[in-house]
C-alpha positions as CSV (number, residue, x, y, z in Angstrom):
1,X,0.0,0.0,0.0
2,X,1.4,3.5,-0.7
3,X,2.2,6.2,1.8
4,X,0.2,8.6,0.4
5,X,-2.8,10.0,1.7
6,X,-6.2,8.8,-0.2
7,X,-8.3,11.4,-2.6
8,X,-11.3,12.4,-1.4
9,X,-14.2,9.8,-2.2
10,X,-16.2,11.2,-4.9
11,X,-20.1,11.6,-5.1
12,X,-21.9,8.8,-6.5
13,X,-25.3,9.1,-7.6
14,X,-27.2,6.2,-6.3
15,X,-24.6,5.4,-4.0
16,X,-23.5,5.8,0.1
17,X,-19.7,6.5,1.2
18,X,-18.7,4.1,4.0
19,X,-14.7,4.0,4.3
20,X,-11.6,3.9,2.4
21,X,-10.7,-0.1,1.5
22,X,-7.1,0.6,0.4
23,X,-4.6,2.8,-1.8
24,X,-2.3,1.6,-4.8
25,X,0.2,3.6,-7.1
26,X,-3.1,4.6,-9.8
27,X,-6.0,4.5,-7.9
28,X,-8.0,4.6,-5.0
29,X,-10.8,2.0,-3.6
30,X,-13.8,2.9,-1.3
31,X,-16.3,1.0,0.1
32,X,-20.0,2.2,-0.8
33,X,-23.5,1.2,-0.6
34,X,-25.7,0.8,-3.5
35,X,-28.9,2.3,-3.2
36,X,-31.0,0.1,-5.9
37,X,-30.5,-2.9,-5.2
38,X,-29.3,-2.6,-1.6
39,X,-25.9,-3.7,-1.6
40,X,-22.1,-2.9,-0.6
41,X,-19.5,-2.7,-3.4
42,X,-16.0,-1.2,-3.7
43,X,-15.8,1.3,-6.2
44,X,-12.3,1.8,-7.9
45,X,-11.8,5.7,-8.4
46,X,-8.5,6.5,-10.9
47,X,-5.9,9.1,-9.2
48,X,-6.2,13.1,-10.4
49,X,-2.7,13.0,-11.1
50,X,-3.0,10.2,-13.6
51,X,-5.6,11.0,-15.7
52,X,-3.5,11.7,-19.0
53,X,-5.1,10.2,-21.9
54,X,-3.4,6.8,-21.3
55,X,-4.2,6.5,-17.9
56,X,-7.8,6.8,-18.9
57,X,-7.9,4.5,-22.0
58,X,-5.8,1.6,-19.7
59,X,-9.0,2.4,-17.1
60,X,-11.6,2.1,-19.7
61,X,-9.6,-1.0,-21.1
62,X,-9.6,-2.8,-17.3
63,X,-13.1,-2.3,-17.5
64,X,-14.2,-3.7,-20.5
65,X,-11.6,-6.3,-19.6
66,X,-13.3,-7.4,-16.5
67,X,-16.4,-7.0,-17.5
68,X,-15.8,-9.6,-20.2
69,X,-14.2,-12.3,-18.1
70,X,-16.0,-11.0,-14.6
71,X,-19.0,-14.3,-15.4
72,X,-16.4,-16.5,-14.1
73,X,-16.5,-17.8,-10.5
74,X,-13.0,-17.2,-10.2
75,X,-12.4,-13.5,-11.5
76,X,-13.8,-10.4,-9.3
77,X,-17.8,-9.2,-11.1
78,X,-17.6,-5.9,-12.5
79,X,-21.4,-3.9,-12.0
80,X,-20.9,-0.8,-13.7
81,X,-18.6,1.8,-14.5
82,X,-18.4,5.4,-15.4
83,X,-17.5,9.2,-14.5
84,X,-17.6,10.7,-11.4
85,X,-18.9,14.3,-11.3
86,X,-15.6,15.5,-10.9
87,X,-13.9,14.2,-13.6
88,X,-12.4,11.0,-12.5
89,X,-13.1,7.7,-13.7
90,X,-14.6,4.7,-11.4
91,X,-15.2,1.0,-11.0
92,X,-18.1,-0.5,-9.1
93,X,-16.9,-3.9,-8.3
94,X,-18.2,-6.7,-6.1
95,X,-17.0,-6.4,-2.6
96,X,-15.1,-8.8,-1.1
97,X,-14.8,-8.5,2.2
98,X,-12.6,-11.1,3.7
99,X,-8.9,-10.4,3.2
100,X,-6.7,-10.8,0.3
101,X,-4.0,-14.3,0.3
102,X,-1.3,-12.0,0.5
103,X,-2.8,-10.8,3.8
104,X,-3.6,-14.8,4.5
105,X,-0.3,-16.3,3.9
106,X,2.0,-13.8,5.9
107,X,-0.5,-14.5,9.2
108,X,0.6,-17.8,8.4
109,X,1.0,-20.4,5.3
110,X,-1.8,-22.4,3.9
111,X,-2.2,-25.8,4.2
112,X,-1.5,-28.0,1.2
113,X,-5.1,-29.2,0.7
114,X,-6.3,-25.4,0.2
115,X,-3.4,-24.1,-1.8
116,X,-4.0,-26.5,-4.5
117,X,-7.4,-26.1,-4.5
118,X,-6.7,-22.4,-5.1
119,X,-4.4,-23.1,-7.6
120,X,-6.7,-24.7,-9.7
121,X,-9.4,-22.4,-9.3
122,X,-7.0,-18.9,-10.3
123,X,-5.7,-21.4,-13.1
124,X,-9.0,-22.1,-14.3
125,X,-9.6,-17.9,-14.5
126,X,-6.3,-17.4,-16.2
127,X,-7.1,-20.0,-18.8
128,X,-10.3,-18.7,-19.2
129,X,-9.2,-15.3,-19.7
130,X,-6.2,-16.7,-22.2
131,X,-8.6,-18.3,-24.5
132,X,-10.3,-14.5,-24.5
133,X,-6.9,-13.1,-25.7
134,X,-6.0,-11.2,-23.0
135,X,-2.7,-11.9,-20.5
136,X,-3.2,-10.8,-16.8
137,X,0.3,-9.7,-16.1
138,X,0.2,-9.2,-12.7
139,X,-0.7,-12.3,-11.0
140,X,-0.1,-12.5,-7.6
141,X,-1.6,-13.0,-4.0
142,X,-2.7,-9.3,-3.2
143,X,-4.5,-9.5,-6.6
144,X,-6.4,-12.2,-5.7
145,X,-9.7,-11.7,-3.6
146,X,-11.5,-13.8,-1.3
147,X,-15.6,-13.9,-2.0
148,X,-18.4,-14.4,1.1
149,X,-18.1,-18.0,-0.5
150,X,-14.5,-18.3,0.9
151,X,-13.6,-18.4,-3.4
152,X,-10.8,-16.7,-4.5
153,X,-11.2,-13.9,-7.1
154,X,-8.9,-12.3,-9.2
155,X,-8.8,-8.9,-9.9
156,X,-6.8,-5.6,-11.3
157,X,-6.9,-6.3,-14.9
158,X,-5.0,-2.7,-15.1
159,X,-2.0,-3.3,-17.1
160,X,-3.8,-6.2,-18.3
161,X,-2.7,-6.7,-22.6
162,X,-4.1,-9.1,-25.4
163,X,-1.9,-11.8,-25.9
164,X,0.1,-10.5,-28.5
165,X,1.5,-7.5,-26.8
166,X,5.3,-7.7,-25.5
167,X,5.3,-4.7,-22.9
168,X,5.3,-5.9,-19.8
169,X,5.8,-2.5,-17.0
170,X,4.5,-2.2,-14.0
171,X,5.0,-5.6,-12.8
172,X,5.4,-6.6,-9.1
173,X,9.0,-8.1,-9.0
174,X,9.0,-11.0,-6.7
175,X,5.9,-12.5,-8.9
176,X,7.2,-11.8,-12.3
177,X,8.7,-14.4,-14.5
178,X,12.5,-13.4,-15.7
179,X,11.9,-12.5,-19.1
180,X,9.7,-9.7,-17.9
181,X,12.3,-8.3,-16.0
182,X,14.7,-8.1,-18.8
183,X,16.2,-5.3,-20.5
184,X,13.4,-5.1,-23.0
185,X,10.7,-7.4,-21.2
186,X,9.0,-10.2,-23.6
187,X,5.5,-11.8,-22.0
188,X,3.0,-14.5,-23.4
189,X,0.5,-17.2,-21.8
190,X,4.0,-18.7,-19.9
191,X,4.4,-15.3,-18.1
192,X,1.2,-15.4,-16.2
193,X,1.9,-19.3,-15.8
194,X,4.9,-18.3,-14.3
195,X,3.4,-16.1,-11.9
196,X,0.6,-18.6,-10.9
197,X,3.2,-21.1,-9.8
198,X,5.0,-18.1,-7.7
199,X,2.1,-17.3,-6.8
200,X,1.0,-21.2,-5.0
201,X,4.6,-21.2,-4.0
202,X,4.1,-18.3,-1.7
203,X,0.5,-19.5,-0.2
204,X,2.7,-23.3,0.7
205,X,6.1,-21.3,2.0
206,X,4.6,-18.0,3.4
207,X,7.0,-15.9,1.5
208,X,7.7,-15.0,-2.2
209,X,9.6,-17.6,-3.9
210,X,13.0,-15.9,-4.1
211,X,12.8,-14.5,0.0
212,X,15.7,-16.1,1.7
213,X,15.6,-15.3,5.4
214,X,18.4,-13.9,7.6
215,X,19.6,-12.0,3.7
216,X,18.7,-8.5,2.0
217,X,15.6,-9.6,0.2
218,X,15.5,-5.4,-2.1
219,X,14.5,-5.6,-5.4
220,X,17.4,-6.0,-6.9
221,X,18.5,-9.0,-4.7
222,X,15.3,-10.0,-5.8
223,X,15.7,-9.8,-9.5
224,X,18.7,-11.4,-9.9
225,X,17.8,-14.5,-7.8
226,X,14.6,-14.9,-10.1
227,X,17.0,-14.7,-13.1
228,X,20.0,-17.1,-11.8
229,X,18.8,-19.1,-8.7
230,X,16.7,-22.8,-8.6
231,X,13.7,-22.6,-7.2
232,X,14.2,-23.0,-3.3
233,X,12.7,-26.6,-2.2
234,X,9.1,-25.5,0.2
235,X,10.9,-27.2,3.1
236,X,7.1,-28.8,4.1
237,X,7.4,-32.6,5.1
238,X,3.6,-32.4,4.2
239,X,4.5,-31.0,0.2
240,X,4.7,-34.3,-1.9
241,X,8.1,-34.5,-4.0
242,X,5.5,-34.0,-6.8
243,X,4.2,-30.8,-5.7
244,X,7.9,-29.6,-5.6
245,X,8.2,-30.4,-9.1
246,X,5.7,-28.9,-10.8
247,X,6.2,-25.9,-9.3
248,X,9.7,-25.7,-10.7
249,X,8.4,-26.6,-14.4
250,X,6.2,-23.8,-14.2
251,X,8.7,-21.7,-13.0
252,X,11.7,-22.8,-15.3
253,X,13.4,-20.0,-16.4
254,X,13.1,-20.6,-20.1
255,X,9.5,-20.1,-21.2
256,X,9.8,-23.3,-23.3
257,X,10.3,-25.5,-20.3
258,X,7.1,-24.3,-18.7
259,X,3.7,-25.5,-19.3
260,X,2.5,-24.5,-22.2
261,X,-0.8,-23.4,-20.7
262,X,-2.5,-22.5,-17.7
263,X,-5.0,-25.5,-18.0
264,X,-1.9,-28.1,-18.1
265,X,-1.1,-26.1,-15.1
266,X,-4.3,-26.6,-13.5
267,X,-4.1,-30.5,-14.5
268,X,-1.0,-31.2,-12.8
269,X,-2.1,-29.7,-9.7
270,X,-5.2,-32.0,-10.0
271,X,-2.4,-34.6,-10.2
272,X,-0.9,-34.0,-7.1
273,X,-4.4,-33.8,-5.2
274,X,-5.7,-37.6,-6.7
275,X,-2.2,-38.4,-5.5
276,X,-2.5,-37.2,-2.1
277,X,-6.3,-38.6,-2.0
278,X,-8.2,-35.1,-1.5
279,X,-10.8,-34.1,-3.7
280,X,-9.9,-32.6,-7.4
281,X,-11.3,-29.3,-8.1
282,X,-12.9,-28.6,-11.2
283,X,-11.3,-26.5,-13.7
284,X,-13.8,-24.2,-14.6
285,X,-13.3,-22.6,-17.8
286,X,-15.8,-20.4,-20.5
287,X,-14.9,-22.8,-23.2
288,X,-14.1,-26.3,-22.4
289,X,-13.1,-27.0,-26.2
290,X,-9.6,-27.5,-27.2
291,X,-7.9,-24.3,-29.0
292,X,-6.5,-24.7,-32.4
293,X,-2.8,-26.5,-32.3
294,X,-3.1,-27.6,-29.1
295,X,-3.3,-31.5,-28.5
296,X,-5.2,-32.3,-25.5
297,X,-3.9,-35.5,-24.3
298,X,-3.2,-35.2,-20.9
299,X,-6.7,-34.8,-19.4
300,X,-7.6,-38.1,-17.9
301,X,-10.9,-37.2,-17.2
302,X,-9.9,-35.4,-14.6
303,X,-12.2,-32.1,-15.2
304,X,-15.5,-34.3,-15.9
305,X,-17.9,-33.8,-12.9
306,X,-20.1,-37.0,-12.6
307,X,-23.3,-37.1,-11.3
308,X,-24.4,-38.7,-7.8
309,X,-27.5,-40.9,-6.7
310,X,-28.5,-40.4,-3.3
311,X,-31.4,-42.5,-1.6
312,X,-33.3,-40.4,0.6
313,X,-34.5,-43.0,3.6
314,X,-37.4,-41.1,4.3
315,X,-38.8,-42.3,0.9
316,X,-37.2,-46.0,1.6
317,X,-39.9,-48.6,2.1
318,X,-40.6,-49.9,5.2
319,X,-40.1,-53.4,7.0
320,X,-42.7,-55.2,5.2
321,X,-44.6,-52.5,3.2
322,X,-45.0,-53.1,-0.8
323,X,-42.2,-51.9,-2.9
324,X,-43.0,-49.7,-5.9
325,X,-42.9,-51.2,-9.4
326,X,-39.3,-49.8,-9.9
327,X,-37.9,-51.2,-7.2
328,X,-39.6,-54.7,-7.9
329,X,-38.2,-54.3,-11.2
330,X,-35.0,-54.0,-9.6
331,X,-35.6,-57.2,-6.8
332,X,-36.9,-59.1,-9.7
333,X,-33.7,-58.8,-11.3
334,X,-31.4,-59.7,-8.9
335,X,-33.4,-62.8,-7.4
336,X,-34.0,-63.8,-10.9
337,X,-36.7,-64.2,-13.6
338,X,-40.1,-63.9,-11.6
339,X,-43.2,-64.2,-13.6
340,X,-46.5,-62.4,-11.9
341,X,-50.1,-62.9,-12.8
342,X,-53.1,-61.6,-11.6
343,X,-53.6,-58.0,-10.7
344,X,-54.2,-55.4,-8.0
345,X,-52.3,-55.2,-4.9
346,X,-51.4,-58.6,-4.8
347,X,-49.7,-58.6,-8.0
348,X,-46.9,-56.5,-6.8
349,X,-46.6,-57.4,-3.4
350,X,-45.7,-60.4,-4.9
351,X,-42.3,-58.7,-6.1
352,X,-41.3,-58.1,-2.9
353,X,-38.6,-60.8,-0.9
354,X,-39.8,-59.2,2.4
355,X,-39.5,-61.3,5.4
356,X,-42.4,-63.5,6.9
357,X,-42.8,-64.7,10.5
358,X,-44.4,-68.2,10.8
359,X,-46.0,-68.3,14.6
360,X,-45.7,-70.9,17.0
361,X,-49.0,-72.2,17.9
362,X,-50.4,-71.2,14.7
363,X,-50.5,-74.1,12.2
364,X,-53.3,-72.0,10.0
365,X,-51.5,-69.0,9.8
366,X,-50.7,-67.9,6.1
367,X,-48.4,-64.9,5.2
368,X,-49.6,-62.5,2.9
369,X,-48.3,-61.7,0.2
370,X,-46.1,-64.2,0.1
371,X,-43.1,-63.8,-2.6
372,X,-43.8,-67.0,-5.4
373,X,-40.7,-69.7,-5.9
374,X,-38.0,-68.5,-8.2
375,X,-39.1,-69.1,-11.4
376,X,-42.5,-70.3,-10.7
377,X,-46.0,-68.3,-11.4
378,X,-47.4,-66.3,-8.6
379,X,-51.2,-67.0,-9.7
380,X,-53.4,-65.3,-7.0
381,X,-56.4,-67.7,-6.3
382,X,-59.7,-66.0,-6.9
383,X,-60.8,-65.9,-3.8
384,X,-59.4,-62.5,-1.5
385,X,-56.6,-63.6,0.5
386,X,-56.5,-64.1,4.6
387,X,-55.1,-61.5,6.0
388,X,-51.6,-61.6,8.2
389,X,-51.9,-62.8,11.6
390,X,-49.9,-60.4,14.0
391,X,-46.7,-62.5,14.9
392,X,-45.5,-63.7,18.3
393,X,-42.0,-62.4,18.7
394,X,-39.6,-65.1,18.0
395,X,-35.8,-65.2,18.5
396,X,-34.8,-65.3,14.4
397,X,-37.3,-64.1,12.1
398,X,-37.8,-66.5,9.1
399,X,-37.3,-65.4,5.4
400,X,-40.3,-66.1,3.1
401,X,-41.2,-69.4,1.8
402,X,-42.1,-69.7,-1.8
403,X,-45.0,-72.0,-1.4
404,X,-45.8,-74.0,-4.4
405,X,-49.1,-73.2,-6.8
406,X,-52.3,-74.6,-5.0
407,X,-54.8,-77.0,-7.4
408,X,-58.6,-75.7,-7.2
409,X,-60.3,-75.9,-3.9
410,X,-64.2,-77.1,-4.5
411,X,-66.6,-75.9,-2.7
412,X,-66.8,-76.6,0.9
413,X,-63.3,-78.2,1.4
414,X,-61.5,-76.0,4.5
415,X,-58.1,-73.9,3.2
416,X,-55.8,-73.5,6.3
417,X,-55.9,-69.8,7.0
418,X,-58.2,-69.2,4.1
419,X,-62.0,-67.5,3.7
420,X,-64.4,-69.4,5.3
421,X,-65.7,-72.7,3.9
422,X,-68.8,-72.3,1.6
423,X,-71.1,-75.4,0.3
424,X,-72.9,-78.1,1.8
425,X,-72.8,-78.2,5.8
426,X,-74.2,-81.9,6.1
427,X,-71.4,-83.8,7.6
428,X,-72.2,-87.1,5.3
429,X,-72.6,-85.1,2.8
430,X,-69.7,-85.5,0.1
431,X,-69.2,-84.1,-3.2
432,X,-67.6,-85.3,-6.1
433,X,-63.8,-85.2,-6.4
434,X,-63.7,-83.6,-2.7
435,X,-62.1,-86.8,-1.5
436,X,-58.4,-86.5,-3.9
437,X,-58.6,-82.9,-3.2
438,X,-58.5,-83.0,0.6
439,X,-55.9,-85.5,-0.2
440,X,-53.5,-83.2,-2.5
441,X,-54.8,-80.1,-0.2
442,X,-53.0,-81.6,2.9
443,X,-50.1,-83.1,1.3
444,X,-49.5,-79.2,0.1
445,X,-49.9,-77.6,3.6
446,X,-47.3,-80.6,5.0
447,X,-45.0,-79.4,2.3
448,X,-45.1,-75.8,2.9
449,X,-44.8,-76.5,6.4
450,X,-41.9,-78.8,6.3
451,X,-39.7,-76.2,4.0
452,X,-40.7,-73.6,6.4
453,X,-39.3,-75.7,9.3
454,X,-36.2,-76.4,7.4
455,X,-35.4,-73.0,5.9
456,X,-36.2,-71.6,9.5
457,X,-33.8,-73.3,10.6
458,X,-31.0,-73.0,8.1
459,X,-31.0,-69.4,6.6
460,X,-30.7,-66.8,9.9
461,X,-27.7,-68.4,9.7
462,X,-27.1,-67.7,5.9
463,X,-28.2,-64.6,5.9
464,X,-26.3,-63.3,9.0
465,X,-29.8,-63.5,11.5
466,X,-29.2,-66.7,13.6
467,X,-26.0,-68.3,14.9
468,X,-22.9,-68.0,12.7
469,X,-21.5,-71.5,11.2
470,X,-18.1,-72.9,12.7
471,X,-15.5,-72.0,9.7
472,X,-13.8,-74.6,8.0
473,X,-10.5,-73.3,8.2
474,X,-8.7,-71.7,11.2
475,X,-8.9,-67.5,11.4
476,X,-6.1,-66.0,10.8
477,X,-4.6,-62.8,13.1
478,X,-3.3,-61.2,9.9
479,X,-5.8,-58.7,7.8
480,X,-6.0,-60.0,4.2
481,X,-4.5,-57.6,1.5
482,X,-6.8,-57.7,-1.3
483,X,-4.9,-54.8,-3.2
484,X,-1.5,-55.6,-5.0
485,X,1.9,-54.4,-3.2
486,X,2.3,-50.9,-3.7
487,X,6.3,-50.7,-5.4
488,X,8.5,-49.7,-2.7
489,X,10.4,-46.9,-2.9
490,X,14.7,-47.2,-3.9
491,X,16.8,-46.6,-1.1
492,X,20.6,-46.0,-0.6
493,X,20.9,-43.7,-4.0
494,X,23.9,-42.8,-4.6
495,X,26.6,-41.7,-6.8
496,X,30.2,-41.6,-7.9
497,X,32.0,-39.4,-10.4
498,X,34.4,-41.9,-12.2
499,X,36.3,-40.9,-15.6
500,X,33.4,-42.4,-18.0
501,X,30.8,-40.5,-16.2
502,X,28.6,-40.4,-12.9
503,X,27.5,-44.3,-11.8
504,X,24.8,-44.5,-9.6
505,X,23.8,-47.3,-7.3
506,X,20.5,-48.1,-5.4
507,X,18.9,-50.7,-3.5
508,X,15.7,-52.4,-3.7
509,X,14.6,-52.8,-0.6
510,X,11.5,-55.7,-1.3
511,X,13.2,-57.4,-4.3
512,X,10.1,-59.1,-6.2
513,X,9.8,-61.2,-9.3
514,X,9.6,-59.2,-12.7
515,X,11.0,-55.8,-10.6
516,X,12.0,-52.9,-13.2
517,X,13.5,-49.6,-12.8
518,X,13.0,-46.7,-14.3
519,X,15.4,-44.0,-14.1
520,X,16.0,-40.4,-15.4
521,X,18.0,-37.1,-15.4
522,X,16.7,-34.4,-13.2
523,X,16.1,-30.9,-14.9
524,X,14.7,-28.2,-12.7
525,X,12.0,-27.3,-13.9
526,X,11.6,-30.3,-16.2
527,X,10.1,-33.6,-16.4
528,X,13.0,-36.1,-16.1
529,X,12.7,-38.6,-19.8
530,X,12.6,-42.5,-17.6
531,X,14.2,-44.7,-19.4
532,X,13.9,-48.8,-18.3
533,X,17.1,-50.5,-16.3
534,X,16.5,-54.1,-15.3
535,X,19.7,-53.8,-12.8
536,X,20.1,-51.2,-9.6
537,X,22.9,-49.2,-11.3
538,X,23.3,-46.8,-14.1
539,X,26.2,-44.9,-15.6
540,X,25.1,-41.5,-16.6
541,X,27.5,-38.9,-18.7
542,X,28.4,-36.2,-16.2
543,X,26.2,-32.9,-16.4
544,X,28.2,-29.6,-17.8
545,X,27.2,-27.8,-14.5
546,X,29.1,-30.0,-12.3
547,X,26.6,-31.9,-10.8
548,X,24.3,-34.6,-12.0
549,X,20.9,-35.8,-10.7
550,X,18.9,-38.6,-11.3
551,X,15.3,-40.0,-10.3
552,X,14.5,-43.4,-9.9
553,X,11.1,-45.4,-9.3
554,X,10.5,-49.3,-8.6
555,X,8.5,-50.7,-11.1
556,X,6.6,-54.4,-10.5
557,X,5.6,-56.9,-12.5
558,X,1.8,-55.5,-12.3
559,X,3.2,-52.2,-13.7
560,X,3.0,-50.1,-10.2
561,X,5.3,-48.0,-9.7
562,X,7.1,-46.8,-6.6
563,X,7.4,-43.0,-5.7
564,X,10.7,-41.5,-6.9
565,X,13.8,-41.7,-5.5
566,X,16.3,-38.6,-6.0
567,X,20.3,-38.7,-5.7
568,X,22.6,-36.0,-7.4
569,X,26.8,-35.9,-7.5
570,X,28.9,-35.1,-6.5
């Protein structure tokens, strides 16, 4: 913020004064109230002392800028914009009233969790506003907002250019990529990719990238560490090796070693959460095609949101109630091929496998509606069935019995449980056939009452409700690993400088059939190329600098791999 003292606020038609929100080198920002509708916004008012011609059109520029790209979730809403009464040009912008990251990560650094997530989301803006032909410039944490949604927002577009523009003043050093900085500064898509990486770098360490504690940390200290100096390591044992590394591609000091865009940025950071199990945060961008020249083949699905069922249990049927025809559908096709006749109420209930309780003391008790035998007809007799009989609590509720399909009951016969007998009441009186179909009526009811006794006895077991069966094989203390070995990780890297180059020598620490290594040079700021070893040893040609690195991973048989291994000499 700069020393000076604030302009006045000017008058605002439509609009309340409430307090100054902060001061920069071209402008001014107050906090007002909106009268229609009822609202607090900050309102960016441009400087008296800067209003040349430029200094207008850049305003005018930001505004149309913003207001372009201000639909996205991650870049600050531009409402309006005009002249004050007095002369001087103004902003309104959406308020946002929590502080700033830079604010954030000097109180104290940001976990890793939230740092990537706002990675992705500033990423996602950048892209977005990339694909829109315009470069940001100025990317770093004061610039980036926090909404009452606790989203970040990015903001001052004001030395914002389109893409094809190679002026880059105005810059804020310890965020600014080193061709910027130059002599005559250069500046494309890998500028503001370098700033997004110094930019995370600063929310993990608590510091700008090139801040060395206990040393002069001016501007020009600054300038020439950005040019000449590796990217300091975070020094987090929570930051994942990974994490380290992309951060130094995207700030490799050759633009060409950088991603090439802020969307492969925003992917490797989704990278590094799948790898550290946290949820990946969609990359939200205004056009989700792929631009021209660019081959998108890195994705992995990662941006695709899919959708989620939930079951709400207050719509869940209850113990015993009739399912609705989807869900039938559904039983029907687990249990198997069920084939239903008849119609009304019965006719679905007949879908559902719901428990039944057989009652001691009971012997004419019939269940209603009973599920039918797999694969048998579930013909519903004419007559209306019996309904349940409340059930005496019993220790182990039995599952349904399937009860086979009844012949035709004459007239006057008796049906256990059934509607009351109808037809002659002469006891000598007997009609035809009534004699072979008492006979097959009984031997039914012995049936179904014998199958219930027997699957009473044997499925609470089965199905987890009675006593649990005596395994066949002794337990064992040991958990079973259903999921391969992960690789384990080389150990004892190490090399030695010899006349015909560097050899380096590891250990495998769980030697398993069909082991492979892979092995590479490290390149700040580069991926290393792997290259496949089948022995723990290498010889690699001695880097220029004076000192070679390499990375090495475990690689079994199942193709896992083992997290990498880093050694350099001498």
């Amino acid at each position: 913020m700069s020393r000076r003292a604030p302009q006045s606020p000017p008058e605002l038609p439509g609009f309340t004064y409430l307090e100054l929100l902060g001061s920069g080198g071209f402008a001014d920002v107050f906090l007002y109230e909106q009268h229609l509708p009822k609202r607090r916004v900050a309102v960016k008012v441009l400087l008296t002392d800067r209003m040349s011609s430029g200094s207008v059109a850049a305003f005018t520029a930001e505004a149309n800028v913003m207001a372009m790209l201000s639909t996205h979730p991650a870049i600050v809403t531009i409402h309006q914009a005009g002249v004050a009464g007095d002369g001087r040009p103004y902003l309104v912008m959406e308020y946002c009233s929590k502080p700033n990251l830079q604010a954030r990560y000097r109180r104290e650094p940001f976990s890793v969790a939230e740092a990537l997530r706002v990675g992705v989301q500033v990423a996602a803006a950048v892209e977005t506003a990339h694909r829109a032909g315009v470069l940001h410039r100025d990317i770093k944490p004061a610039n980036i907002l926090v909404t009452e949604y606790n989203r970040p927002a990015l903001t001052d577009f004001g030395i914002a250019s389109t893409t094809g523009a190679g002026d880059a003043g105005g810059l804020s050093i310890p965020w600014s990529p080193p061709e910027a900085l130059a002599a005559v500064p250069t500046g494309d898509r890998r500028s503001d990719v370098w700033s997004l990486g110094a930019t995370v770098y600063s929310l993990l360490a608590g510091r700008s990238p090139f801040e060395l504690s206990g040393q002069r940390n001016s501007g020009a200290e600054l300038l020439e560490r950005i040019e000449k100096l590796p990217l300091p390591p975070l020094g987090r044992p929570d930051a994942p090796p990974s994490l380290q590394r992309v951060l130094e591609r995207a700030m490799a000091k050759a633009p060409a070693d950088r991603y090439d865009t802020a969307l492969a940025f925003a992917r490797a950071l989704q990278k590094v959460q799948i790898e550290l199990a946290h949820g990946v945060t969609p990359i939200d961008i205004l056009d989700d095609g792929t631009p021209d020249g660019v081959v998108d083949d890195e994705d992995d699905g990662l941006t695709r949101v899919r959708g989620v069922v939930s079951i709400d249990p207050e719509t869940a049927p209850a113990a015993g109630a009739t399912r609705p025809a989807a869900s039938a559908a559904a039983s029907a096709a687990a249990w198997g091929p069920t084939t239903a006749t008849g119609g009304g109420a019965d006719a679905d209930a007949t879908h559902f496998r719901g428990p039944s309780v057989i009652s001691p003391g009971l012997d004419d008790t019939v269940v209603a509606a009973r599920p039918p035998a797999r694969g048998a007809s579930a013909a519903t007799p004419a007559a209306a069935p019996a309904p349940a009989v409340a059930a005496t609590p019993a220790a182990a509720p039995a599952p349904a019995v399937a009860a086979p399909p009844l012949p035709p009951v004459p007239a006057g016969v008796p049906v256990p449980g059934g509607p009351a007998a109808v037809g002659p009441t002469d006891p000598g009186a007997t009609p035809r056939g009534s004699r072979r179909a008492l006979w097959l009526t009984a031997g039914a009811a012995a049936f179904v009452v014998v199958i219930a006794v027997i699957l009473a006895l044997a499925l609470p077991a089965v199905l987890g409700g009675g006593a649990t069966p005596e395994p066949t094989a002794a337990p064992s203390d040991q958990p079973v690993d259903v999921l391969p070995q992960a690789a384990p990780r080389p150990t004892d890297l190490a090399g030695t400088v010899t006349p015909g180059g560097v050899v380096f020598t590891w250990t495998n620490p769980d030697p398993a059939d069909g082991d492979t290594y892979l092995w590479g040079v490290a390149v700040p700021g580069g991926e290393p190329s792997l290259e496949s070893v089948t022995e723990t040893t290498v010889t690699v040609p001695a880097d220029s600098s004076g000192r070679t690195c390499i990375e090495v991973l475990t690689r079994r048989a199942n193709g896992q791999a083992s997290q990498p291994a880093t050694a350099c000499a001498p």
